[in-house]
C-alpha positions in Angstrom: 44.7 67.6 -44.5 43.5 71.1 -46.0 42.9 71.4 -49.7 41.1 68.5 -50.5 37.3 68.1 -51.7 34.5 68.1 -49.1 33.1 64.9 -51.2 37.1 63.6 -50.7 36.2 63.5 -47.0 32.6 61.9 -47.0 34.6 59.4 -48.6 37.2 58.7 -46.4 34.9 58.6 -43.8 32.9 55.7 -45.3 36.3 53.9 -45.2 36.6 54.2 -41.7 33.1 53.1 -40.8 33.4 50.6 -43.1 36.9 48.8 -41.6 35.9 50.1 -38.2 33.2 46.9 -38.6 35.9 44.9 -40.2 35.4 41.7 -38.1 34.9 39.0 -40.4 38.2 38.8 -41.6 39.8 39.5 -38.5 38.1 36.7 -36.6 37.7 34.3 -39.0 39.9 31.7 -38.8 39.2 31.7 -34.7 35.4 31.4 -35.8 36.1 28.4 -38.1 38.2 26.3 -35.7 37.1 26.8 -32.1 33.1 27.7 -32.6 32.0 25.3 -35.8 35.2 23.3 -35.3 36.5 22.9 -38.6 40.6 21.9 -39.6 43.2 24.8 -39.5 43.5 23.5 -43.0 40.2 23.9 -43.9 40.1 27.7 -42.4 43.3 28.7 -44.6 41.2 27.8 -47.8 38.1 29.5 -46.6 40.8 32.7 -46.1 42.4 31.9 -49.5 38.9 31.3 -51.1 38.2 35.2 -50.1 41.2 36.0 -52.2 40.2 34.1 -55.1 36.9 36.0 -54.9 38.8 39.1 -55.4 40.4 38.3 -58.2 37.3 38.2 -60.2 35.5 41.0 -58.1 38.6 43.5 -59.1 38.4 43.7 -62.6 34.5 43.3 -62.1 34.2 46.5 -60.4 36.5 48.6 -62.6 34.1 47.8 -65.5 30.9 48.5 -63.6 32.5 51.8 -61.9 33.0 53.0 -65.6 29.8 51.9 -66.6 26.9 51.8 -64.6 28.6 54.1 -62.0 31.4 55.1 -59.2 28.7 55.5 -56.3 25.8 52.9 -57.6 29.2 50.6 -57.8 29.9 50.9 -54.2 26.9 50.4 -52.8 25.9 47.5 -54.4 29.4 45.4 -53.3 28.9 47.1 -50.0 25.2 45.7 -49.2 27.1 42.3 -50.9 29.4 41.9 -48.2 27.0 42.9 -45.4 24.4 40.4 -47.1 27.4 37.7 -46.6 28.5 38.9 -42.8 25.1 38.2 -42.1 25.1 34.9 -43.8 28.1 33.6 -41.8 26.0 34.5 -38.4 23.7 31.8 -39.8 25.2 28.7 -42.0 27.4 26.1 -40.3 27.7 23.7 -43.4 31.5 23.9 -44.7 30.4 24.0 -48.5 27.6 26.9 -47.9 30.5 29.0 -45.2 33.1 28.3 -48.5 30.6 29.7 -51.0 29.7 32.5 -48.5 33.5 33.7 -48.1 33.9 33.4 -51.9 31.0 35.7 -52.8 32.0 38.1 -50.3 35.7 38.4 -52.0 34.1 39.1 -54.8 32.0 42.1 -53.0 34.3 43.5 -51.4 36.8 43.5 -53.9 34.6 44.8 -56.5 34.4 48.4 -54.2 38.1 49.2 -54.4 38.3 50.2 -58.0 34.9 52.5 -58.0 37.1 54.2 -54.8 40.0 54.5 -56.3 38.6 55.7 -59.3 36.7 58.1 -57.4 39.7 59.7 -55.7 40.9 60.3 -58.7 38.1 61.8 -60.3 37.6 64.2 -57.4 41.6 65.2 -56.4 43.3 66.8 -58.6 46.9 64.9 -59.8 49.2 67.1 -57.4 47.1 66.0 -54.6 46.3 62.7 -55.3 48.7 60.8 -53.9 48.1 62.6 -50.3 44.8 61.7 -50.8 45.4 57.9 -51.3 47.6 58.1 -48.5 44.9 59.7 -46.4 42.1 57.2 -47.2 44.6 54.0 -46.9 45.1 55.8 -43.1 41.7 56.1 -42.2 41.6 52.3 -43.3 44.4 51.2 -40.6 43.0 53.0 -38.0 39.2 51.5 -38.4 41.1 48.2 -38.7 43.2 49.0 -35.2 40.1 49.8 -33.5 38.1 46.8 -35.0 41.0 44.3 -33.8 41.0 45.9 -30.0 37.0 46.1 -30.0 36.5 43.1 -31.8 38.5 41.6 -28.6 36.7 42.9 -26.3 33.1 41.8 -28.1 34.3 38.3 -28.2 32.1 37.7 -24.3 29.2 38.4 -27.0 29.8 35.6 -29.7 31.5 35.5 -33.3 28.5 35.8 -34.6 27.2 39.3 -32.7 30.7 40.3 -34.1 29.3 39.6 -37.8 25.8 41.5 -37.3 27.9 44.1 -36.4 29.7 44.2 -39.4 26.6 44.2 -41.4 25.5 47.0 -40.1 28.3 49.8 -40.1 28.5 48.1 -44.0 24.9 48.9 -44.1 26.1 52.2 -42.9 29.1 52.9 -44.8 26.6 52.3 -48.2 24.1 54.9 -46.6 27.0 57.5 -46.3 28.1 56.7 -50.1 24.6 56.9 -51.3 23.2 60.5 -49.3 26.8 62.4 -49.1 28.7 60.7 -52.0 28.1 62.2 -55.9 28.7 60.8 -58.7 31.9 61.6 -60.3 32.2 59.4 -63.5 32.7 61.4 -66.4 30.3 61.4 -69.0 30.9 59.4 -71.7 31.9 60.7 -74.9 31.6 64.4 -73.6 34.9 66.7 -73.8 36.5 68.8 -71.3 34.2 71.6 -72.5 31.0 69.9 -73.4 31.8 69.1 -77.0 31.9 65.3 -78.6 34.5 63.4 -78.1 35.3 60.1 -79.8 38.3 59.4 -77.9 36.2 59.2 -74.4 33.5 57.2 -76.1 36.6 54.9 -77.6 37.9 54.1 -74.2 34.8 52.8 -72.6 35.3 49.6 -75.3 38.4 49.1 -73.3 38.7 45.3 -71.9 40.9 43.7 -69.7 43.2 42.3 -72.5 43.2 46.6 -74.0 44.4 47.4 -70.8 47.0 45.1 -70.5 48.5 45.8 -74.1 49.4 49.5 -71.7 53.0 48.5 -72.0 53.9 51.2 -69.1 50.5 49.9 -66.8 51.3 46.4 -68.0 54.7 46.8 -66.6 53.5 48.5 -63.0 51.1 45.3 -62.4 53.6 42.8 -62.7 56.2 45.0 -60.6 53.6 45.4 -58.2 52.5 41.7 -58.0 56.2 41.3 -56.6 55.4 44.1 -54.0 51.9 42.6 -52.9 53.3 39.1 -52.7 55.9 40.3 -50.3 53.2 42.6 -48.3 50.8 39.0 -47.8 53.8 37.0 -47.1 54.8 37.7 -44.0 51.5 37.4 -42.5 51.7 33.7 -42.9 55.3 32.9 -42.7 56.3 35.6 -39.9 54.3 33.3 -37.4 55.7 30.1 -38.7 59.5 31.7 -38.6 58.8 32.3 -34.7 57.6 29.6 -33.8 59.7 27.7 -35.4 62.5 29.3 -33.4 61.1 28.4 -30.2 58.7 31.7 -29.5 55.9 31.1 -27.9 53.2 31.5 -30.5 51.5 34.6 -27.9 54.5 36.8 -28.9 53.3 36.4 -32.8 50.3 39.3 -31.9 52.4 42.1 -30.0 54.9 41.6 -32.9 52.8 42.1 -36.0 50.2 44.7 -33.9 53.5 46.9 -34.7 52.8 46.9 -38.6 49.2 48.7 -37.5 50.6 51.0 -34.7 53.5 52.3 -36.7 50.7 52.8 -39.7 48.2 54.7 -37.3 51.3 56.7 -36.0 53.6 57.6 -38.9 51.8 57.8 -42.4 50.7 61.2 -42.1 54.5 62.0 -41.3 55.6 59.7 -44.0 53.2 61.6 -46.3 54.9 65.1 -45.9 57.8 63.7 -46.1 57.5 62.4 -49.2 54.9 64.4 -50.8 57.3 66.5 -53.3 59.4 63.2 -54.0 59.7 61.8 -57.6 56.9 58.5 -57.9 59.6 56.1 -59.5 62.1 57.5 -56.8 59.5 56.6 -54.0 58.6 53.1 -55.9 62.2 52.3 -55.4 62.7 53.2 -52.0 59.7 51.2 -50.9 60.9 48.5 -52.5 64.3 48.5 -51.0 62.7 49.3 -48.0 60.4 45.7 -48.0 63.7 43.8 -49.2 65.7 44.7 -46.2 63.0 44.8 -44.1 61.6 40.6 -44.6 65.6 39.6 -45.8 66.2 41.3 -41.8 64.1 38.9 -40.8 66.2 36.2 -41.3 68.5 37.0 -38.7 66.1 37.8 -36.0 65.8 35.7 -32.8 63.5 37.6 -30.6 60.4 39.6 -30.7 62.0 42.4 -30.3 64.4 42.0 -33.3 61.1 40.8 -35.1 59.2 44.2 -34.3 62.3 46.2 -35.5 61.8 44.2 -39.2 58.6 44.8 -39.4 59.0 48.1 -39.0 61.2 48.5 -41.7 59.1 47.0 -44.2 56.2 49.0 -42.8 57.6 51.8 -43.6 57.8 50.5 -47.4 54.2 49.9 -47.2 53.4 53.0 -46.0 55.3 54.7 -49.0 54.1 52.1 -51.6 50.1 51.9 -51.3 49.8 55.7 -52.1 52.5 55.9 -54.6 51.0 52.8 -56.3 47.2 54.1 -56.3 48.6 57.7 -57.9 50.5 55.9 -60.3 48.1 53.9 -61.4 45.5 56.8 -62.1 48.3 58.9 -63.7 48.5 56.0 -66.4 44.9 55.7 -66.9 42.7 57.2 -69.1 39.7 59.6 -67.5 37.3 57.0 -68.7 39.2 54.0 -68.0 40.3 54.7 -64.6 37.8 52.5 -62.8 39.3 49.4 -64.9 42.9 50.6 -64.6 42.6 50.5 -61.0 40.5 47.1 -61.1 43.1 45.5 -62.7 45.8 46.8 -60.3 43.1 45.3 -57.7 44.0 42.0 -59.2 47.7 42.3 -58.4 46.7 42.2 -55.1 44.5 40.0 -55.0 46.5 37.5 -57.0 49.4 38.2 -54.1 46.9 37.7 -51.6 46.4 34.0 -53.0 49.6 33.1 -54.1 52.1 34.1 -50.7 50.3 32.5 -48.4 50.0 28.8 -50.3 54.2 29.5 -51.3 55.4 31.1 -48.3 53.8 27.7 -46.1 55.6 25.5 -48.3 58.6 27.3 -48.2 58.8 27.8 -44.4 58.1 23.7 -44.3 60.2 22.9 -47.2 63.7 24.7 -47.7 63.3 26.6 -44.5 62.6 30.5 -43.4 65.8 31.6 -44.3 65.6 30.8 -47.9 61.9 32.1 -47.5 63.3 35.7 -46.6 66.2 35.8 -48.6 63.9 34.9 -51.9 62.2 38.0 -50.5 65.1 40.6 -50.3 66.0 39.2 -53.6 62.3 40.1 -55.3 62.4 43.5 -53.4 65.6 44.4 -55.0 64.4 43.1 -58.5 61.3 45.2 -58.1 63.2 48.1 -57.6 65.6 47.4 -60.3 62.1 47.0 -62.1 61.2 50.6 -61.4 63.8 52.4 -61.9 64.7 51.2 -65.1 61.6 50.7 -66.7 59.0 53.1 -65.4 61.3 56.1 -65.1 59.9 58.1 -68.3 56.6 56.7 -68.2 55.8 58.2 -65.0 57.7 60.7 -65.2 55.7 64.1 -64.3 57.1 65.7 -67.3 56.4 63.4 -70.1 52.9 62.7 -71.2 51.2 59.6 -71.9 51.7 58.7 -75.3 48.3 57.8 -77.4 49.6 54.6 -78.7 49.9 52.7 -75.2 46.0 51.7 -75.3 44.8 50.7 -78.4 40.8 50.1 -79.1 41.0 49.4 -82.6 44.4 49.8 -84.1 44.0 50.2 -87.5 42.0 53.3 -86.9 43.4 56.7 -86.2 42.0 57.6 -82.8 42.1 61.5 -81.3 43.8 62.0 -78.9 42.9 61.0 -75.8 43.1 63.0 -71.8 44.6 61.1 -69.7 44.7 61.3 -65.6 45.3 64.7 -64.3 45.2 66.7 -67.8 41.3 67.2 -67.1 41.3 67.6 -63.6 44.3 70.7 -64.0 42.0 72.6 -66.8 39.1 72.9 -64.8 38.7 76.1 -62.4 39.7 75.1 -58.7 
C-alpha cells in the first residue's frame, strides 16, 4: 500500500463509505416483492432499468469529468443517487419506483469515469494498476459489510436501509468535496506551461472519436465479452441450482464466496501479478472465467459450486485492475475521463444484456449450453487479447497519433498520452 498519493487514499476511502451504504441494490428486489408486493418480473426490470441508466450515465460522466471537472463530477452524481435512495423510502407507484431506479443508474454510473479518470491523473502508470486494484478492494469490502449489516438492519425496515444509504452518499460527496483536489489537466496547457493545440484538440473528442481508437475500440468489445460473463452468473448460477434440486437457501453461502475470496486474496493477487505483462494478465483472466463458468456445468453440489466460483473469481480479481490500467494507458491525458466512460458502457451494456440472455438460456436450451457458450466466449476473449492487443499495450511501444483523429485532414502535434506526463513530472 506505500507509494501512492495521500489524495489516492482520500479517494479510496470515499469508495468504501460509499459501498459500505450500498443497500439499495442489495435489497432491492426483496423490497419490491415482499414490502410493495410487486411480480418477480416486474423487480428484474426495475434491476435491469438501473443498468440501462448506466449506459447513458457512463459516457455522460466521461464528458463532464473532462469538462466541467473530476471532483465537481462526483459530487453531483453522488447527491443524485442519494436524492433517489431517498426517493425509494417514499414512492410506492410502479412507474414513479421505475423512473426512480432509472435516474439513479444514470447517477451512479456517471461517477465511475471522473474516478477512474482521477486515479489516473493522480498515480503514476507503474503504479496504476495497484491502485485500481486497491480502490476495486476497498469497494468489495464496503459491499461485504453492507450485505452482513444490511441483514441485520432488516428488524428496522427497507426503507431505514435507504436513509441510510443517503446519508454515507451524502458523506462520501462531503469527503470528495473537502479532501479531494481537482486533478483534471488544464486544457490546452503543456507539460511545462506552454500552449498546446493537441490538448485543446482532444477535448472536441466524442463518443464516435473515441471509438474510431482502433486499439480502445478493440479492448471495449473484448471486454463487453468479459463483463457479460462477470453479470451472468449472477442470474443463471441461482437458476442452474435450483434447477438441480438445491434448495434455493444454498444459492447465498455459494455466491458470498465471490465476496469473501475478493476481501481475502486481491491484495495477494495484486503482488503477484504486479510485474506481469497487461495482455498476459488479460489472457489469463480470461481463461480463468472460461473454466471457471464452463466448470460449472458439471457441478452438482454447493460445494462443487463454490470451488467454480472461485475460479472465475480469481479472473475477476485479475481483470478489473488490468482493464482500468489499460484503458488509461490508451487514453489521451485529456480524454481519459471519456476513455474510461465509454469502457463504463461495456459494463453497463453486460449488465443489461446477461441477465435478459442468460434467463432465456437457462429456460430454453438448458444450463449446460448456458456455460459452455461461456467457456467458449472466455476462450475467444483471450484469443482476442493476445492476438490483437499485444503491441498496442505493449509497455514498450507508444501510442501512435493517428488512433484518435479530431479532424483528419489537419496535421495535429503530437499528442501525450497516459503515463508520458505523469513520468516527466518530479515525484
Amino acid at each position: 500500500m506505500s507509494g501512492l498519493p495521500p489524495g489516492f487514499w482520500w479517494l479510496w476511502l470515499s469508495t468504501l463509505v460509499n459501498r459500505t451504504g450500498a443497500f439499495v441494490l442489495t435489497f432491492l428486489s426483496l423490497f419490491l416483492t415482499q414490502e410493495l408486493g410487486f411480480s418477480g418480473w416486474y423487480a428484474g426490470l426495475v434491476i435491469a432499468l438501473h443498468g440501462l441508466g448506466g449506459i447513458a450515465g457512463s459516457p455522460l460522466g466521461g464528458i463532464l469529468s473532462d469538462r466541467w471537472g473530476r471532483r465537481p463530477t462526483m459530487v453531483a452524481g453522488q447527491l443524485g443517487g442519494a436524492a433517489g435512495a431517498l426517493a425509494l423510502a417514499v414512492v410506492t407507484s410502479p412507474w414513479a419506483v421505475a423512473a426512480v431506479v432509472l435516474l439513479m443508474g444514470v447517477a451512479m454510473q456517471a461517477v465511475r469515469p471522473a474516478i477512474s479518470a482521477t486515479i489516473a491523473d493522480q498515480v503514476p502508470e507503474p503504479d496504476r494498476r495497484r491502485a485500481y486494484a486497491l480502490n476495486y478492494w476497498a469497494l468489495n469490502l464496503g459491499f461485504a459489510i453492507a450485505a452482513t449489516g444490511g441483514g441485520a438492519a432488516l428488524v428496522f425496515g427497507y426503507r431505514t436501509l435507504f436513509v441510510v444509504e443517503a446519508c454515507a452518499v451524502v458523506l462520501c460527496a462531503l469527503i470528495v468535496f473537502l479532501k479531494l483536489p481537482e486533478t483534471r489537466p488544464e486544457t490546452g496547457e503543456g507539460e511545462h506551461g506552454e500552449p498546446d493545440a493537441g490538448a485543446a484538440a482532444q477535448q472536441k473528442l466524442s463518443t464516435l472519436d473515441i471509438l474510431r481508437d482502433g486499439p480502445f475500440r478493440t479492448l471495449v468489445l473484448l471486454s463487453l465479452l468479459v463483463c457479460t460473463l462477470f453479470i451472468t452468473p449472477w442470474v443463471g448460477l441461482p437458476l442452474t441450482m435450483t434447477g438441480a434440486g438445491l434448495p434455493p437457501e444454498s444459492y447465498g453461502p455459494v455466491i458470498a464466496v465471490n465476496g469473501v475470496a475478493i476481501v481475502a486474496l486481491q491484495l495477494l493477487v495484486n503482488r503477484v501479478t504486479e510485474r506481469r505483462k497487461p495482455v498476459t494478465l488479460l489472457v489469463v483472466s480470461s481463461l480463468l472465467f472460461a473454466v471457471g463458468l464452463g466448470a460449472t456445468a458439471l457441478a452438482a453440489t454447493p460445494l462443487m459450486f463454490a470451488a467454480t466460483v472461485v475460479v472465475w473469481t480469481l479472473g475477476e480479481m485479475v481483470f478489473v485492475p488490468v482493464n482500468a490500467a489499460a484503458t488509461a494507458r490508451l487514453a489521451p491525458v485529456h480524454a481519459r475521463g471519456r476513455y474510461q466512460g465509454v469502457m463504463g458502457m461495456a459494463w453497463s451494456v453486460g449488465g443489461f444484456v446477461a441477465p435478459v440472455s442468460a434467463g432465456w438460456i437457462v429456460e430454453g436450451p438448458g444450463p449446460v449450453v448456458l456455460w459452455l457458450s461461456c467457456a467458449f466466449i472466455g476462450a475467444a476473449a483471450a484469443a482476442g487479447y493476445g492476438l490483437l492487443l499485444r503491441r498496442a499495450l505493449s509497455e514498450e511501444a507508444p501510442r501512435d497519433t493517428e488512433t484518435v483523429a479530431v479532424a483528419p485532414k489537419s496535421p495535429q502535434p503530437p499528442v501525450r498520452h497516459a503515463g508520458e506526463t505523469r513520468e516527466k513530472q518530479p515525484s
